[in-house]
C-alpha positions as CSV (number, residue, x, y, z in Angstrom):
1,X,-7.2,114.7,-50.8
2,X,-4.0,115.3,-49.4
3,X,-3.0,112.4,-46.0
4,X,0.1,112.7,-44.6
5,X,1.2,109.1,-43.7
6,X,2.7,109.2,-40.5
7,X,6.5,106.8,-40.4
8,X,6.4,103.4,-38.9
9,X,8.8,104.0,-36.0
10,X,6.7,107.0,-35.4
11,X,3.8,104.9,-35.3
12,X,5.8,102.1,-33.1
13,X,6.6,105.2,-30.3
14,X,3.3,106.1,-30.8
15,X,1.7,102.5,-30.3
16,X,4.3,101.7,-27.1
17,X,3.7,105.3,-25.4
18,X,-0.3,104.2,-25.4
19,X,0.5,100.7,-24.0
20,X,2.4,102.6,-21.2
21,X,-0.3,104.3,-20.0
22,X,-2.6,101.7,-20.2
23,X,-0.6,99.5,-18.1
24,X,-0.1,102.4,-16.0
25,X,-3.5,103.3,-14.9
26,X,-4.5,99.3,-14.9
27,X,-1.9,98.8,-12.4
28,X,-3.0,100.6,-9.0
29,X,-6.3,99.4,-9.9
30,X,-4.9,95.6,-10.0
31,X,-2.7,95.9,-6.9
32,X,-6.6,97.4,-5.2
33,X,-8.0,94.0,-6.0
34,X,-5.6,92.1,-4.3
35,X,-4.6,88.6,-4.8
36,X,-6.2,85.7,-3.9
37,X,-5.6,84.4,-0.2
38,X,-2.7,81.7,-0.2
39,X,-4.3,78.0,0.3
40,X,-4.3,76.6,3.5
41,X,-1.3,73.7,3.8
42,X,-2.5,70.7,3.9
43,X,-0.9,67.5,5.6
44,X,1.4,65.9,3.0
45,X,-0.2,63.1,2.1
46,X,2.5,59.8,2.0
47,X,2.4,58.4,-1.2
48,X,2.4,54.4,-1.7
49,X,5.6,53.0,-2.9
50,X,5.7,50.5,-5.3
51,X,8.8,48.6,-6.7
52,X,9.5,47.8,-10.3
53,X,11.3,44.6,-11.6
54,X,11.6,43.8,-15.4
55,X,13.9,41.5,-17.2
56,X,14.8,40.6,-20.9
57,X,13.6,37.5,-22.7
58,X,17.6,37.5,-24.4
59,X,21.3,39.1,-23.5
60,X,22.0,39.3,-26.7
61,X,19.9,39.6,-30.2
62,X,20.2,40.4,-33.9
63,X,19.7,43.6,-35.7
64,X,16.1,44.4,-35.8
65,X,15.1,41.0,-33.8
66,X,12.4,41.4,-31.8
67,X,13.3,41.7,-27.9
68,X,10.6,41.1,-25.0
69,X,11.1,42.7,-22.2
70,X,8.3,41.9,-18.7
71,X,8.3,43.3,-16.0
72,X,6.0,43.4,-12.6
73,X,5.2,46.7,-10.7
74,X,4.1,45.7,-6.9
75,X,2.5,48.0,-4.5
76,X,4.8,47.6,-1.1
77,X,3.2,47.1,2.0
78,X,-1.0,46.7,1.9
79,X,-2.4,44.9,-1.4
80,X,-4.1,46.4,-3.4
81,X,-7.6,46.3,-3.7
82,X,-8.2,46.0,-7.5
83,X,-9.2,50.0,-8.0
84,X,-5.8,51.1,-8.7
85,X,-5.5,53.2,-12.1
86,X,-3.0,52.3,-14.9
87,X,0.1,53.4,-14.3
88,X,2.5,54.3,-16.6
89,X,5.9,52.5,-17.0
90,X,8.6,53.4,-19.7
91,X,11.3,51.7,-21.1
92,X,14.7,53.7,-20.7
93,X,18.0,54.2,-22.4
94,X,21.3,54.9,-21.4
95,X,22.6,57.8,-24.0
96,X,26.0,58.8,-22.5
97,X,24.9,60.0,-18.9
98,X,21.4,60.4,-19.6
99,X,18.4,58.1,-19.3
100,X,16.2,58.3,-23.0
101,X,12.9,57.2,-23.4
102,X,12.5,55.1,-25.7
103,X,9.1,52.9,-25.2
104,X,6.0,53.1,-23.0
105,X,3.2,50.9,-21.7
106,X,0.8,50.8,-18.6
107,X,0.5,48.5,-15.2
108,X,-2.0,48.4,-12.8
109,X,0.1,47.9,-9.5
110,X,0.9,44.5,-8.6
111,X,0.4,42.8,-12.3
112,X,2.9,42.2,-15.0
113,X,3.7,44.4,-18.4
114,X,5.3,43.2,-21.6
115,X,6.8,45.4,-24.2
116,X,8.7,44.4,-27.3
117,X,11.6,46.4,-28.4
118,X,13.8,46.0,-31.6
119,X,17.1,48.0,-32.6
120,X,18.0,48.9,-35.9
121,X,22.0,49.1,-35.0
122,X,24.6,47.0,-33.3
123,X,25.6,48.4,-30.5
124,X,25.7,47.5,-26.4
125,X,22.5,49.0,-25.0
126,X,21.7,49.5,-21.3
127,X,18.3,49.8,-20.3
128,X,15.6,50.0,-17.4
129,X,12.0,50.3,-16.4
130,X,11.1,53.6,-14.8
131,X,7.9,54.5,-12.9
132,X,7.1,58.1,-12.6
133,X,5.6,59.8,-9.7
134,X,2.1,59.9,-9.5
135,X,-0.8,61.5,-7.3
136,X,-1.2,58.2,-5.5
137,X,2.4,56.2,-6.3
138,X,6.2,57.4,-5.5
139,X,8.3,56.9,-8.1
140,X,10.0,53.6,-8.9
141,X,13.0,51.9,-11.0
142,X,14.5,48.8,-11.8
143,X,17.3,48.0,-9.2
144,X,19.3,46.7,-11.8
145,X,20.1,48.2,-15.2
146,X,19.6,45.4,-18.4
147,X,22.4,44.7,-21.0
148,X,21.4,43.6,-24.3
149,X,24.0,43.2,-26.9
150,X,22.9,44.0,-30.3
151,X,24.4,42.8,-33.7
């Protein structure tokens, strides 16, 4: 039995040339089909605002010490009538210019969350609750950043 085995970069050109004209002779029959038609706009729906205030239970604490930090997210304007989802609020560090995260809970709007956070290094930390934008909820931020001095 004599095969002659046929080089892989011949087989590669061989492999790509196919693909070509595949693509090729798919492609007037794609562009025939059309794309869908675009989605109406809808009116923007506003989204509620809420405002997010947390505090820490110490200024300053010891290496690995246990820090609490609460907080309260409040819907602005109407109260809420108890259906609201969780919502997510994360804890927040200042790394040079940028906010980290670095903890998580969840808050229904206008009740209270508690997270505790510890630090394995001395150091000054600056932190902040942040609220991300959701379907129903703008996003949301502590006003004020908190200092806790580790060591």
């Amino acid at each position: 039995m004599n095969q002659t085995l046929i080089p892989p970069v011949r087989r590669a050109l061989a492999a790509l040339a196919i693909s070509c004209a595949l693509v090729a002779g798919l492609a007037p029959a794609a562009s025939a089909i059309g794309s869908p038609a675009p989605v109406p706009a809808s009116p923007e729906i506003s989204k509620k605002k809420v405002k997010l205030d947390a505090s820490l239970s110490k200024k300053q604490a010891k290496v690995n010490e246990n820090v609490t930090l609460k907080g309260t997210l409040k819907e602005e304007g109407a109260r809420s009538d108890g259906t609201d989802s969780l919502e997510a609020i994360i804890v927040q560090q200042l790394q040079g210019s940028v906010w980290v995260n670095i903890a998580d809970t969840t808050c229904r709007p206008n009740s209270t969350f508690s997270l505790r956070l510890s630090f394995s290094f001395s150091a000054v930390i600056t932190l902040r609750a942040y609220h991300p934008e959701t379907t129903l909820y703008a996003s949301a931020y502590t006003s004020s950043n908190l200092t806790l001095r580790v060591g």
